[in-house]
N, CA, C and O atoms as CSV, one atom per row, in Angstrom:
chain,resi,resn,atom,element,x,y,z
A,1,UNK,N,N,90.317,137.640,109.099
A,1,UNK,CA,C,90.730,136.697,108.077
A,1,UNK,C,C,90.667,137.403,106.721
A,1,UNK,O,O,89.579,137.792,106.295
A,2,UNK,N,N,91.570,137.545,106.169
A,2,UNK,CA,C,91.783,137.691,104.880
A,2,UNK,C,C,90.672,137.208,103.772
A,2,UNK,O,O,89.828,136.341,103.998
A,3,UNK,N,N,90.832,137.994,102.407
A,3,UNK,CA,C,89.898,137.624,101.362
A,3,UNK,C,C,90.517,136.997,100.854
A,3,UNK,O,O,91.691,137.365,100.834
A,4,UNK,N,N,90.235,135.874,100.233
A,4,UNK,CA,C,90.957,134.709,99.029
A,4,UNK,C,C,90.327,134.588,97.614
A,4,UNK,O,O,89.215,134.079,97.476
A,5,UNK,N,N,91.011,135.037,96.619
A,5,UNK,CA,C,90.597,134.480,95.429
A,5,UNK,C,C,90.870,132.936,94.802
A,5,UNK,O,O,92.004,132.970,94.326
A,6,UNK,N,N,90.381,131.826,94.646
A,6,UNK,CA,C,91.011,130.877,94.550
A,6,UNK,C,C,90.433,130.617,92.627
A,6,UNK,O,O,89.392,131.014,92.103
A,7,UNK,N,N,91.411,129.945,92.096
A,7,UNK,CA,C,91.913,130.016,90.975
A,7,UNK,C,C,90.999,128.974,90.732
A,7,UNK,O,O,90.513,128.349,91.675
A,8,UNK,N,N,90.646,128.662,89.277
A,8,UNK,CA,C,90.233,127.841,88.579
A,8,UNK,C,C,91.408,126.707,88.623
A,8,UNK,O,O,91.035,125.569,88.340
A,9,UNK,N,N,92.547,126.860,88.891
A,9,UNK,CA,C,93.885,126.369,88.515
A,9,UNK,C,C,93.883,124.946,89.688
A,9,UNK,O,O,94.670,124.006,89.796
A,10,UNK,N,N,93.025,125.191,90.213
A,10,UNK,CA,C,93.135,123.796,91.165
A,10,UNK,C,C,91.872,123.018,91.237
A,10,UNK,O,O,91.293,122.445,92.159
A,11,UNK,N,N,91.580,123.212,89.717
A,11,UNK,CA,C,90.669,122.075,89.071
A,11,UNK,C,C,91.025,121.021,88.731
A,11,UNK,O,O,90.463,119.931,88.837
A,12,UNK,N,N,92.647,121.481,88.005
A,12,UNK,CA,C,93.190,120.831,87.006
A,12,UNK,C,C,94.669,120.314,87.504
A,12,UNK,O,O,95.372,119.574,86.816
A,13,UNK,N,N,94.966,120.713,88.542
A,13,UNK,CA,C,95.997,120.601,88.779
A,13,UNK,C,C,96.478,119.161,89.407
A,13,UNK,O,O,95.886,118.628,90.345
A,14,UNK,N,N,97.947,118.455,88.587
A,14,UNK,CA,C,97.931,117.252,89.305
A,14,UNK,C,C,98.556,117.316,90.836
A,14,UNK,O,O,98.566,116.533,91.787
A,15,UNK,N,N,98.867,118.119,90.689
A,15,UNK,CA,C,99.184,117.699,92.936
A,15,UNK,C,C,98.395,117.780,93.818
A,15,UNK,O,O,98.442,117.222,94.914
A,16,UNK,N,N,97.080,118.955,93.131
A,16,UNK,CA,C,95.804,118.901,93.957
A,16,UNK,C,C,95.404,117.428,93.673
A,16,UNK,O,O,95.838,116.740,94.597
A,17,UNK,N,N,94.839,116.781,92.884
A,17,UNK,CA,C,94.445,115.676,92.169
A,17,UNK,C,C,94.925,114.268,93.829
A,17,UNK,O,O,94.264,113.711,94.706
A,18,UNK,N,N,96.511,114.296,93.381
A,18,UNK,CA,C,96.836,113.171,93.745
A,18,UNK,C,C,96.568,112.995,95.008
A,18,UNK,O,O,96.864,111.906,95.498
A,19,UNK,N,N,95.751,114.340,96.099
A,19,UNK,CA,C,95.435,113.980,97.380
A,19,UNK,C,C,93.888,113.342,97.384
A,19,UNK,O,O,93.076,113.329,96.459
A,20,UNK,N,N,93.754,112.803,98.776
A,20,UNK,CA,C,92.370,112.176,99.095
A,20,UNK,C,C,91.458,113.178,99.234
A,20,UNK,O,O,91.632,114.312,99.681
A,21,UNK,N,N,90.172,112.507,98.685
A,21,UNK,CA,C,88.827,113.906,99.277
A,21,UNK,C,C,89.138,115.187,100.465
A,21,UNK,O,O,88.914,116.389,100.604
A,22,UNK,N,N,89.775,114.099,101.165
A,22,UNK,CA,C,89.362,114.728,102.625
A,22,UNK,C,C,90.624,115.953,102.770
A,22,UNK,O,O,90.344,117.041,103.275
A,23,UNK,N,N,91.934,115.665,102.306
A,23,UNK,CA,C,92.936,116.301,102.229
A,23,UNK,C,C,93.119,117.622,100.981
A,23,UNK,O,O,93.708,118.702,101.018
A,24,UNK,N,N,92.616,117.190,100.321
A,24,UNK,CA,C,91.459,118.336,99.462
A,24,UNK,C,C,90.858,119.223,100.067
A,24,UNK,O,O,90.996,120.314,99.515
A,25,UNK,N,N,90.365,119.239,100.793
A,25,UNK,CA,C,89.341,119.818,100.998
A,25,UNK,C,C,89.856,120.731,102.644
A,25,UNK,O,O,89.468,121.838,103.016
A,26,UNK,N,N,90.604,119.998,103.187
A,26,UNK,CA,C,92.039,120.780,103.883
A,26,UNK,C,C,92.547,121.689,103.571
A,26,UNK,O,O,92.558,122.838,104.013
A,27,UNK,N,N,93.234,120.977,102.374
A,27,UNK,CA,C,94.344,122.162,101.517
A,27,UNK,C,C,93.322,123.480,100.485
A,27,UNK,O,O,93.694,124.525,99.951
A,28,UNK,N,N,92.249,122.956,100.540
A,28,UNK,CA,C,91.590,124.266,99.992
A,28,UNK,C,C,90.878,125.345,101.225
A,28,UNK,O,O,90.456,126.474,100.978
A,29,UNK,N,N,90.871,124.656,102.632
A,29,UNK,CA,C,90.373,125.443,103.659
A,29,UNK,C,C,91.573,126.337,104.566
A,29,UNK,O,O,91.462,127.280,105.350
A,30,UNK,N,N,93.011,125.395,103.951
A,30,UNK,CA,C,94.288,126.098,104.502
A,30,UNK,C,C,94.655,127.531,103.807
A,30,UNK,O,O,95.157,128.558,104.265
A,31,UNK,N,N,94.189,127.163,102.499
A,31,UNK,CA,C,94.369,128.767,101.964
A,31,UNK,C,C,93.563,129.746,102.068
A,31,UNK,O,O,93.983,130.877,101.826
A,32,UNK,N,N,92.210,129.536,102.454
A,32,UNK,CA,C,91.203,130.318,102.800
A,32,UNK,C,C,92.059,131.020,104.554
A,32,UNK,O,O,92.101,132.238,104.732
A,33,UNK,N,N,92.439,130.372,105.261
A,33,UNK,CA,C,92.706,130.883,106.802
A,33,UNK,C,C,94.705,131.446,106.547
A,33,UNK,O,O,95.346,131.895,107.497
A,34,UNK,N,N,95.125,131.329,105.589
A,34,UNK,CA,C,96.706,131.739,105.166
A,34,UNK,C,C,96.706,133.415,105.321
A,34,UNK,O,O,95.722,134.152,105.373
A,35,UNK,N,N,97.962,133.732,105.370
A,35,UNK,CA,C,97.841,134.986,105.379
A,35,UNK,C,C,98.207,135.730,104.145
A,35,UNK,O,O,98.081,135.106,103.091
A,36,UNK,N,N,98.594,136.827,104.096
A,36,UNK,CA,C,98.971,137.395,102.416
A,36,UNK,C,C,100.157,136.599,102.255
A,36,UNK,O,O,100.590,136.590,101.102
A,37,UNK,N,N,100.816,135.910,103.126
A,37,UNK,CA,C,102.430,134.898,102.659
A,37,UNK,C,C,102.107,133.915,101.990
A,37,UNK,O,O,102.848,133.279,101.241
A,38,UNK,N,N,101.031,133.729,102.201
A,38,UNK,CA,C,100.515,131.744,102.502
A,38,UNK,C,C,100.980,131.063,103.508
A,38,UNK,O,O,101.432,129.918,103.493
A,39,UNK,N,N,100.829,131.990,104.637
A,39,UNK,CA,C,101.796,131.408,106.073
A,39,UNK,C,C,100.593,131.338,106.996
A,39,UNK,O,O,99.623,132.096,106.991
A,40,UNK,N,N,100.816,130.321,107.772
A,40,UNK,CA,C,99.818,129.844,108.942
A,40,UNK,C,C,100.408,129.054,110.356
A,40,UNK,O,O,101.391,128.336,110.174
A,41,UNK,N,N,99.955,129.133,111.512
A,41,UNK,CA,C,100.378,128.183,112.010
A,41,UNK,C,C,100.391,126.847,111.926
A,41,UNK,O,O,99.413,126.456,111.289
A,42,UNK,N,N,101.011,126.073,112.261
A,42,UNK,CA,C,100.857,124.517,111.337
A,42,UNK,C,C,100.351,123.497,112.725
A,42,UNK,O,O,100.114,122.309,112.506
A,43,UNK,N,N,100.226,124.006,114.001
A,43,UNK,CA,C,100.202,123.291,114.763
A,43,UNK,C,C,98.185,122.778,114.912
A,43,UNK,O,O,97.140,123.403,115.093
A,44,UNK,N,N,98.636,121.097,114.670
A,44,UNK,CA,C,97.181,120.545,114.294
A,44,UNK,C,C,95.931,121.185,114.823
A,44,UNK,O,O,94.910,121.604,114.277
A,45,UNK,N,N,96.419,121.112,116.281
A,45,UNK,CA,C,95.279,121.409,117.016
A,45,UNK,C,C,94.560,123.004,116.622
A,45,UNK,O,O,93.346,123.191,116.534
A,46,UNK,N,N,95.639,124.075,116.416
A,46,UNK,CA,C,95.068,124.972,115.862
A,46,UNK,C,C,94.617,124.929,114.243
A,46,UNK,O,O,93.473,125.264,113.936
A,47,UNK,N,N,95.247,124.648,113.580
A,47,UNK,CA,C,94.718,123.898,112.521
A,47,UNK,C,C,93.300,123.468,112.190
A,47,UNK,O,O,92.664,123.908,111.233
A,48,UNK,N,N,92.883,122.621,113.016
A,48,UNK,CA,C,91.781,122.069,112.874
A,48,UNK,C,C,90.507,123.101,113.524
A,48,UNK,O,O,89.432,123.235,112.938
A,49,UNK,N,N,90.795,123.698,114.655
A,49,UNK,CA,C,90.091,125.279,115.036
A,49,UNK,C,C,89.635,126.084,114.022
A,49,UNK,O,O,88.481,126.329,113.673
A,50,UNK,N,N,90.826,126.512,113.540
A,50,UNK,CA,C,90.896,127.208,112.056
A,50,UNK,C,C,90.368,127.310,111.203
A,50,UNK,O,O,89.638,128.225,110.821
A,51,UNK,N,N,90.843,125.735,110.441
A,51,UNK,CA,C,89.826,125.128,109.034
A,51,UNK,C,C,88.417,124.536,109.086
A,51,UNK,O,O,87.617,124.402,108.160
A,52,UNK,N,N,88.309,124.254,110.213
A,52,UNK,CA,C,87.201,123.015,110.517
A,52,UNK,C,C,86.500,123.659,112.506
A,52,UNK,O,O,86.362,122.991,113.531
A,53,UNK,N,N,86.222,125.257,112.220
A,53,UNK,CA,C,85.287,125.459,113.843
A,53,UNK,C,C,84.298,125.235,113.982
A,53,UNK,O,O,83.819,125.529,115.077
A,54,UNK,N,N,83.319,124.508,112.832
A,54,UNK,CA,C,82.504,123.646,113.593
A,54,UNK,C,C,82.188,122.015,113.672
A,54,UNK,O,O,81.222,121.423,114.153
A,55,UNK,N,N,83.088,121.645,113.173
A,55,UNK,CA,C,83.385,120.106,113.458
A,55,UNK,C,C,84.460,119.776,114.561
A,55,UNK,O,O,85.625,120.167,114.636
A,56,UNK,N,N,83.739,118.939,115.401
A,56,UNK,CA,C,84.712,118.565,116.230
A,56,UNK,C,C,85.403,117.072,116.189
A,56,UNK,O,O,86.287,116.569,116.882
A,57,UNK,N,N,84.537,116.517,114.956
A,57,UNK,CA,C,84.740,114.681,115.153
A,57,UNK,C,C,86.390,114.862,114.548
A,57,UNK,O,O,87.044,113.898,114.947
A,58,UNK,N,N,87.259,115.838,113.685
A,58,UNK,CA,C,88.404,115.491,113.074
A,58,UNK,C,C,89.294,115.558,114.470
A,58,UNK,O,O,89.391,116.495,115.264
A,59,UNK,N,N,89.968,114.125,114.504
A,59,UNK,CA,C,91.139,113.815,115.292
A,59,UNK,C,C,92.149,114.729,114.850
A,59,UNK,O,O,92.149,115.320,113.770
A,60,UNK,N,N,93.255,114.827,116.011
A,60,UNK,CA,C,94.362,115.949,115.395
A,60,UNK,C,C,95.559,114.714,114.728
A,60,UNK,O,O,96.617,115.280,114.451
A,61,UNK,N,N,95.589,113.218,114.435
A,61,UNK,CA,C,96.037,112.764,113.893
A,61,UNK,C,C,95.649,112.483,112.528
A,61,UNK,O,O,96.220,111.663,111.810
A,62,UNK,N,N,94.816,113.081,112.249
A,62,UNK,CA,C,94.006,113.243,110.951
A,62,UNK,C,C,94.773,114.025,110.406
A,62,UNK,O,O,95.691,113.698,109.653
A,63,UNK,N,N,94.459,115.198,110.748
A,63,UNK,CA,C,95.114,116.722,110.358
A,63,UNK,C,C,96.544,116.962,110.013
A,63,UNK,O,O,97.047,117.749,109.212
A,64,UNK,N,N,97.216,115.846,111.037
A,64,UNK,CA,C,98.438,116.093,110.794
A,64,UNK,C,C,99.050,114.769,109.387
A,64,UNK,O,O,100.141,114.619,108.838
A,65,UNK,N,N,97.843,114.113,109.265
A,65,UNK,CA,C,97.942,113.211,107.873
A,65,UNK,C,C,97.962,113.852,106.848
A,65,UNK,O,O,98.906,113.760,106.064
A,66,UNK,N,N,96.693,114.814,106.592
A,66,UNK,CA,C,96.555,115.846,106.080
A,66,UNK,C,C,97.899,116.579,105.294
A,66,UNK,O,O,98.373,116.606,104.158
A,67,UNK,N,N,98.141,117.047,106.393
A,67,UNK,CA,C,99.746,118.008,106.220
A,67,UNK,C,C,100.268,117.393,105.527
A,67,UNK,O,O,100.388,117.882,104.404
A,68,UNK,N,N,100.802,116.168,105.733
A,68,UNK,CA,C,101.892,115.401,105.278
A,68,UNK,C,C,101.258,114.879,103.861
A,68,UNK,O,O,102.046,114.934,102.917
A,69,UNK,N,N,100.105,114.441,103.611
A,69,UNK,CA,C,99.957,114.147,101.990
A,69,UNK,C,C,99.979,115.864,101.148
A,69,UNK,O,O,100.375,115.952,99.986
A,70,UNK,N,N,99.617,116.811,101.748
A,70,UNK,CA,C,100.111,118.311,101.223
A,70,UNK,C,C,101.383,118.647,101.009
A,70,UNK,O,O,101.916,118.937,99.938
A,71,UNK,N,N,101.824,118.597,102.029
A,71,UNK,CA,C,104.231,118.301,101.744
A,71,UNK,C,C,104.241,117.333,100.616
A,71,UNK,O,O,104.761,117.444,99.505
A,72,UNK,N,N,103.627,116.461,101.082
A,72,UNK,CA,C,104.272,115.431,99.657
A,72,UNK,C,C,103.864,115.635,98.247
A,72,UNK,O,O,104.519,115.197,97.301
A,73,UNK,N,N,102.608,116.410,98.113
A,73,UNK,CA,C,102.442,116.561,96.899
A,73,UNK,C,C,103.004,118.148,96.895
A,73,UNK,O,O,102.277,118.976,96.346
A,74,UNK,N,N,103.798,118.431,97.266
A,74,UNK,CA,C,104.608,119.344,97.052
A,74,UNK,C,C,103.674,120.678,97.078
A,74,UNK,O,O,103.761,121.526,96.190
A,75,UNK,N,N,102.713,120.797,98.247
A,75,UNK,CA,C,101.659,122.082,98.012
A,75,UNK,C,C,101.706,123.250,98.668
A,75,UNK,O,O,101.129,124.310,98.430
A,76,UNK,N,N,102.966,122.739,100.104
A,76,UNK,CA,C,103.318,123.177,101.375
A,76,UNK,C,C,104.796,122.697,101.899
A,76,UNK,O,O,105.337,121.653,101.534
A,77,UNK,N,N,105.267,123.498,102.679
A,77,UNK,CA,C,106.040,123.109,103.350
A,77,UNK,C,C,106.162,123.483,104.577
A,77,UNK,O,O,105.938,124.644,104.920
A,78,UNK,N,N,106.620,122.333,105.586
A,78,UNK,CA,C,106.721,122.911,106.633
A,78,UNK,C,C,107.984,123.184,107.559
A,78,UNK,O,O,109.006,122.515,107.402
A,79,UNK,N,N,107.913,123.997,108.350
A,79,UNK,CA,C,109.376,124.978,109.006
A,79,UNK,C,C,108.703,124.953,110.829
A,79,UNK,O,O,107.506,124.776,111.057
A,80,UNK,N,N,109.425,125.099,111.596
A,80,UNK,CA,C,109.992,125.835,112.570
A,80,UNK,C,C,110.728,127.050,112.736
A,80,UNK,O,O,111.750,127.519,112.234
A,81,UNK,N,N,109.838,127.441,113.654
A,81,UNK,CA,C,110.933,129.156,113.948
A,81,UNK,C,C,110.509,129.036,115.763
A,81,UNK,O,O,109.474,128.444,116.068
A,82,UNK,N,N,111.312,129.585,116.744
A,82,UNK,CA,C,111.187,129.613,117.507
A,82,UNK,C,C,110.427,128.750,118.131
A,82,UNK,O,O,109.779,129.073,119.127
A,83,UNK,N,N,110.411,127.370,117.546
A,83,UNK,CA,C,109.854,126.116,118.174
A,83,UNK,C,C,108.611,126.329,118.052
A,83,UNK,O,O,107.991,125.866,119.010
A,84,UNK,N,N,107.815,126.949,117.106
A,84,UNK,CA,C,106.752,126.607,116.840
A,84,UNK,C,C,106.320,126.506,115.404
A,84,UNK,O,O,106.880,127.360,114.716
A,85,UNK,N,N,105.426,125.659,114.679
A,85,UNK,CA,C,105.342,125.135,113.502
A,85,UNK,C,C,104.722,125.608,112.790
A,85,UNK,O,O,103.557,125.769,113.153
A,86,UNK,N,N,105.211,126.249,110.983
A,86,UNK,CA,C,104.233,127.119,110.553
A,86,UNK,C,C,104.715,126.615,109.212
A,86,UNK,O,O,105.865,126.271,108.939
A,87,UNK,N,N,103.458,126.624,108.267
A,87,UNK,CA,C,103.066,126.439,106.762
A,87,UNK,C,C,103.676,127.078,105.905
A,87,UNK,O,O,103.781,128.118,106.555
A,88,UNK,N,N,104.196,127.312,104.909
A,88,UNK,CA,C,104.257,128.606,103.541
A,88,UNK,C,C,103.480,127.736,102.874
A,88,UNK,O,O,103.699,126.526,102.921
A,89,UNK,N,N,102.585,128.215,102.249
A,89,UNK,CA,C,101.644,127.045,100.915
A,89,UNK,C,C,102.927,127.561,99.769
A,89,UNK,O,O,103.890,128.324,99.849
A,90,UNK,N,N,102.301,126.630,98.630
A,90,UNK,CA,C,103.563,127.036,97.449
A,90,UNK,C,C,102.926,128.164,96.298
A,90,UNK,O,O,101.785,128.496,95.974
A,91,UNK,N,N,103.939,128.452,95.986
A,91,UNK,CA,C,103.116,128.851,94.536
A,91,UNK,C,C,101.937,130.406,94.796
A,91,UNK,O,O,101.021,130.627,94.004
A,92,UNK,N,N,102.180,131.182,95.843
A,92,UNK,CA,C,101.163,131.986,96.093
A,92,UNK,C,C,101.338,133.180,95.876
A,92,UNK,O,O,102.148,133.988,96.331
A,93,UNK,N,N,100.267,133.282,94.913
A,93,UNK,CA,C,100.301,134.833,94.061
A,93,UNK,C,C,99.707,136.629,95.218
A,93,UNK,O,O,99.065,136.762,96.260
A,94,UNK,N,N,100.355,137.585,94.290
A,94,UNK,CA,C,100.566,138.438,95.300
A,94,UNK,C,C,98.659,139.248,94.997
A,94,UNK,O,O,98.025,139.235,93.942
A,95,UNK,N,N,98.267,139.808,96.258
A,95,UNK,CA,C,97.209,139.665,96.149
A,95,UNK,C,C,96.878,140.679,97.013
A,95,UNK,O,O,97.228,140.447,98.170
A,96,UNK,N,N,96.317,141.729,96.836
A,96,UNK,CA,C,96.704,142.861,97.656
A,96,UNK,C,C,97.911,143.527,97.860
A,96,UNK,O,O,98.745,143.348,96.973
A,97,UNK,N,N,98.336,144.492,99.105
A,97,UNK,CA,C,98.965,145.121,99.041
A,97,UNK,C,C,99.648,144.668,100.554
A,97,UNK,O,O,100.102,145.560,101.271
A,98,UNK,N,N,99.691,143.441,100.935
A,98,UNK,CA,C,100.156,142.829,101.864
A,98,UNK,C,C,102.126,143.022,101.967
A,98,UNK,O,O,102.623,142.620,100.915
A,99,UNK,N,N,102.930,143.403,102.733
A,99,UNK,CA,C,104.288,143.875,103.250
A,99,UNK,C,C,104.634,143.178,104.511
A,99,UNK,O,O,105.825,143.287,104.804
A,100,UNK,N,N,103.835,142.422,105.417
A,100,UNK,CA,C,104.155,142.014,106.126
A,100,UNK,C,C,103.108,140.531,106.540
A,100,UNK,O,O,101.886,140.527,106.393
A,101,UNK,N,N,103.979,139.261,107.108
A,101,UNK,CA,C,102.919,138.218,107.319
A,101,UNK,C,C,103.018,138.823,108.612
A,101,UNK,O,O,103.707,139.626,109.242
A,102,UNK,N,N,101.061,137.359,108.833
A,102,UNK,CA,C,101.177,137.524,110.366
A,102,UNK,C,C,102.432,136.759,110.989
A,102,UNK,O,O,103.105,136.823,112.018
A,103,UNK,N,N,102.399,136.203,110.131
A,103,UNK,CA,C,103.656,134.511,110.869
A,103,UNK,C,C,104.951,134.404,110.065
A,103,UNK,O,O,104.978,134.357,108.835
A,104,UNK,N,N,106.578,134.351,111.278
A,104,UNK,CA,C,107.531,134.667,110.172
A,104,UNK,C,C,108.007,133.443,109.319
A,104,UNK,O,O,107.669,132.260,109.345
A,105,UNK,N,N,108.730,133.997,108.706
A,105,UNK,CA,C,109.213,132.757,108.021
A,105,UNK,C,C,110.733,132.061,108.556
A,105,UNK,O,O,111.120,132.428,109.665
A,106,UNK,N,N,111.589,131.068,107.785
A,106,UNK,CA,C,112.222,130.802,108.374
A,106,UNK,C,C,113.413,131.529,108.975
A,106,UNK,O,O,114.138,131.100,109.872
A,107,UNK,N,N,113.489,132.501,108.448
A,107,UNK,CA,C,114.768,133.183,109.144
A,107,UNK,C,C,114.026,134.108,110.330
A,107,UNK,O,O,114.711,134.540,111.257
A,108,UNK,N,N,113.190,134.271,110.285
A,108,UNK,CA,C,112.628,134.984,111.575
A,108,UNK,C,C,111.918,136.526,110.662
A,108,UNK,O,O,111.336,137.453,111.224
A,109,UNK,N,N,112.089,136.453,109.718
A,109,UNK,CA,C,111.419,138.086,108.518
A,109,UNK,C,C,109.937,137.623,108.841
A,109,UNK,O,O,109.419,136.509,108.760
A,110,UNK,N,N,109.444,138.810,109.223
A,110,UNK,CA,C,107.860,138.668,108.716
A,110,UNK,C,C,107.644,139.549,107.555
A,110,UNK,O,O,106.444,139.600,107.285
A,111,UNK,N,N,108.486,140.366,106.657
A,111,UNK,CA,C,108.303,140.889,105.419
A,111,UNK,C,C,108.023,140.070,104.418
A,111,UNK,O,O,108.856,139.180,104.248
A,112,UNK,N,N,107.132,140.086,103.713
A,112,UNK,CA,C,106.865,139.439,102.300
A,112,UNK,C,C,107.517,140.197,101.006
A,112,UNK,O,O,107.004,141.247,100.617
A,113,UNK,N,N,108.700,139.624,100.325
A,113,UNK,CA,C,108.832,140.064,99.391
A,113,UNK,C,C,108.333,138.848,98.147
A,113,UNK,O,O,108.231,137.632,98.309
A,114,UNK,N,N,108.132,139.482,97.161
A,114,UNK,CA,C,107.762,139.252,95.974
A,114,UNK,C,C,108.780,139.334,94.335
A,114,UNK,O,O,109.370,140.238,93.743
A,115,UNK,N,N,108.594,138.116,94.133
A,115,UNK,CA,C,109.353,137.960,92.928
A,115,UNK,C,C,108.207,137.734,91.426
A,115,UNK,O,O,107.354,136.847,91.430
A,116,UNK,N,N,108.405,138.738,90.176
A,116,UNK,CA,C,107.391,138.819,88.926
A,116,UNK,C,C,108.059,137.590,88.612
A,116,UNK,O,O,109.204,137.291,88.951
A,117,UNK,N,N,107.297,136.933,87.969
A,117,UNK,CA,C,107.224,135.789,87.149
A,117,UNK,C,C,107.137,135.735,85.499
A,117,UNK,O,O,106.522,136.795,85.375
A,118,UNK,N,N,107.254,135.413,84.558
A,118,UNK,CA,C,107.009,135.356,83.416
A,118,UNK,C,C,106.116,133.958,83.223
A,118,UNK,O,O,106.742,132.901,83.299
A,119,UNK,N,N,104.848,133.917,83.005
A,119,UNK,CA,C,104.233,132.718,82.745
A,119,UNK,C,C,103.746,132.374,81.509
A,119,UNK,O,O,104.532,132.792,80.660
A,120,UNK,N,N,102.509,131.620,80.855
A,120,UNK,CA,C,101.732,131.811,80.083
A,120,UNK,C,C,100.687,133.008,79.855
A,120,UNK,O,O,100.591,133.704,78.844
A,121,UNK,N,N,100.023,133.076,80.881
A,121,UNK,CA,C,99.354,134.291,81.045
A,121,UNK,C,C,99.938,135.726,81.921
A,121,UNK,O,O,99.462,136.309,82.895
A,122,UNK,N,N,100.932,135.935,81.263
A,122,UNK,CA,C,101.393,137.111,81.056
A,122,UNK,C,C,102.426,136.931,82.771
A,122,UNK,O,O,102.522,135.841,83.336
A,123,UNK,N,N,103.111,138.296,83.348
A,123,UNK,CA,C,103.385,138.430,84.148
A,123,UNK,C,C,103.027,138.480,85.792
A,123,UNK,O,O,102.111,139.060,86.377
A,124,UNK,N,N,103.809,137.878,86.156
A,124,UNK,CA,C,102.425,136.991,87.710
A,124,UNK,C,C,103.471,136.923,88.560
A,124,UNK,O,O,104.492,136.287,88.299
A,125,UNK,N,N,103.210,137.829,90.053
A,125,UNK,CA,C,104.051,138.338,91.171
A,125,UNK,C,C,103.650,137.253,92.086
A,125,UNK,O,O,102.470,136.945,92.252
A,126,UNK,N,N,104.695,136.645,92.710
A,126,UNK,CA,C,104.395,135.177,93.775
A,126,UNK,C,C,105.151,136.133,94.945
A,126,UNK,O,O,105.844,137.108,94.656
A,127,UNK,N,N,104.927,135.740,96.111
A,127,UNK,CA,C,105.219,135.191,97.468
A,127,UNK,C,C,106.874,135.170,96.836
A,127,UNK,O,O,107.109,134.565,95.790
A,128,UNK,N,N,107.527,135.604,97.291
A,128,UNK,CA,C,109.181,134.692,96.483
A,128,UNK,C,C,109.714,133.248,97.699
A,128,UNK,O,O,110.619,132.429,97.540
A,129,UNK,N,N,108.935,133.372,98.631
A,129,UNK,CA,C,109.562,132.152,99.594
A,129,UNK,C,C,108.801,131.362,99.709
A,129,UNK,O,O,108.898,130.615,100.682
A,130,UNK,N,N,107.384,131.137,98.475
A,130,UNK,CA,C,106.531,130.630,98.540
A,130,UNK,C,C,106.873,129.783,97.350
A,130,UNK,O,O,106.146,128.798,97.223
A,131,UNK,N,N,107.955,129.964,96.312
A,131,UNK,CA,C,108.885,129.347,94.829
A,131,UNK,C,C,109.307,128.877,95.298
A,131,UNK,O,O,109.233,127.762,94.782
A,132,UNK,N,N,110.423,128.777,96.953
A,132,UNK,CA,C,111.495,127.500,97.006
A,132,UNK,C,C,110.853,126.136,97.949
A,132,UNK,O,O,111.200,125.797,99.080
A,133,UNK,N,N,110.120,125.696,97.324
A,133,UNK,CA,C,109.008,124.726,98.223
A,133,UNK,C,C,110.427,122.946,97.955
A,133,UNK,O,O,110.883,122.581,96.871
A,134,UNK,N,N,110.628,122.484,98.934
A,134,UNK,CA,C,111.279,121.419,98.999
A,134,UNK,C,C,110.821,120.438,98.244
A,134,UNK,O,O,109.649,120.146,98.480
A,135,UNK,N,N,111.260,119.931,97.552
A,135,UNK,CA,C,111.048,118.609,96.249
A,135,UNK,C,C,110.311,117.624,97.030
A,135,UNK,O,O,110.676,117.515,98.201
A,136,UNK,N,N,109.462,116.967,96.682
A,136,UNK,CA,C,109.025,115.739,97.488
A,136,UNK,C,C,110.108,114.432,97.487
A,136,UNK,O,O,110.799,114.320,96.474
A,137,UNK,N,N,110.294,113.423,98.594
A,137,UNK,CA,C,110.685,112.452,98.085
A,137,UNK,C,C,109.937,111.449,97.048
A,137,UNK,O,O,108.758,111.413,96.697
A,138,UNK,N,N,110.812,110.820,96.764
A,138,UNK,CA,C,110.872,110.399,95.196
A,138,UNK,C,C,110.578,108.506,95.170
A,138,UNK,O,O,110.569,107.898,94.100
């Protein structure tokens, strides 16, 4: 498993905000188990292995609640590739010297390319397939 730096930035942030405790606390254990893409498998049952190996009381209809208040606050999205279900988180900065995920993305690439950013605090390299995250409905 990968090292994670996690940002002060999801103190403050309103899409972290607008989820429940519990989905919080998901979406901060999904990026801890992500890979240098922000790619994971999405399928609950592993999921919950993953984020949560030593609790067993979370139902996998939990988890997959989970997911879905994360899509909606626009934090994740989720895809199919070869019929099986996998994450990109959004917004994920480049962090190491990572060239390849474990898990592909939708066209079937497991290469990570990277697009520089111009922000407030200066210039900031994302994930580039980790920027086109699907709009929530409205």
């Amino acid at each position: 498993m990968p090292s994670r730096l996690l940002r002060d930035g999801l103190l403050d942030s309103e899409r972290i905000d607008s989820l429940s405790a519990e989905a919080e606390r998901f979406y901060v254990r999904l990026l801890l188990v992500s890979d240098d893409a922000g790619r994971t498998d999405a399928r609950p049952a592993v999921l919950r292995s993953r984020c949560f190996p030593l609790r067993k009381d979370f139902s996998l209809d939990r988890v997959e609640s989970w997911l879905k208040e994360c899509e909606t606050a626009n934090l994740l999205t989720r895809y199919v590739w070869d019929r099986t279900p996998y994450v990109q988180i959004a917004r994920v900065q480049r962090y190491g010297r990572g060239e390849r995920s474990h898990y592909p993305w939708q066209d079937g690439s497991f290469a990570i390319s990277y697009t520089t950013i111009e922000t407030k605090h200066g210039s900031i390299e994302y994930v580039t397939s980790s920027l086109y995250i699907k709009t929530p409905p409205i």
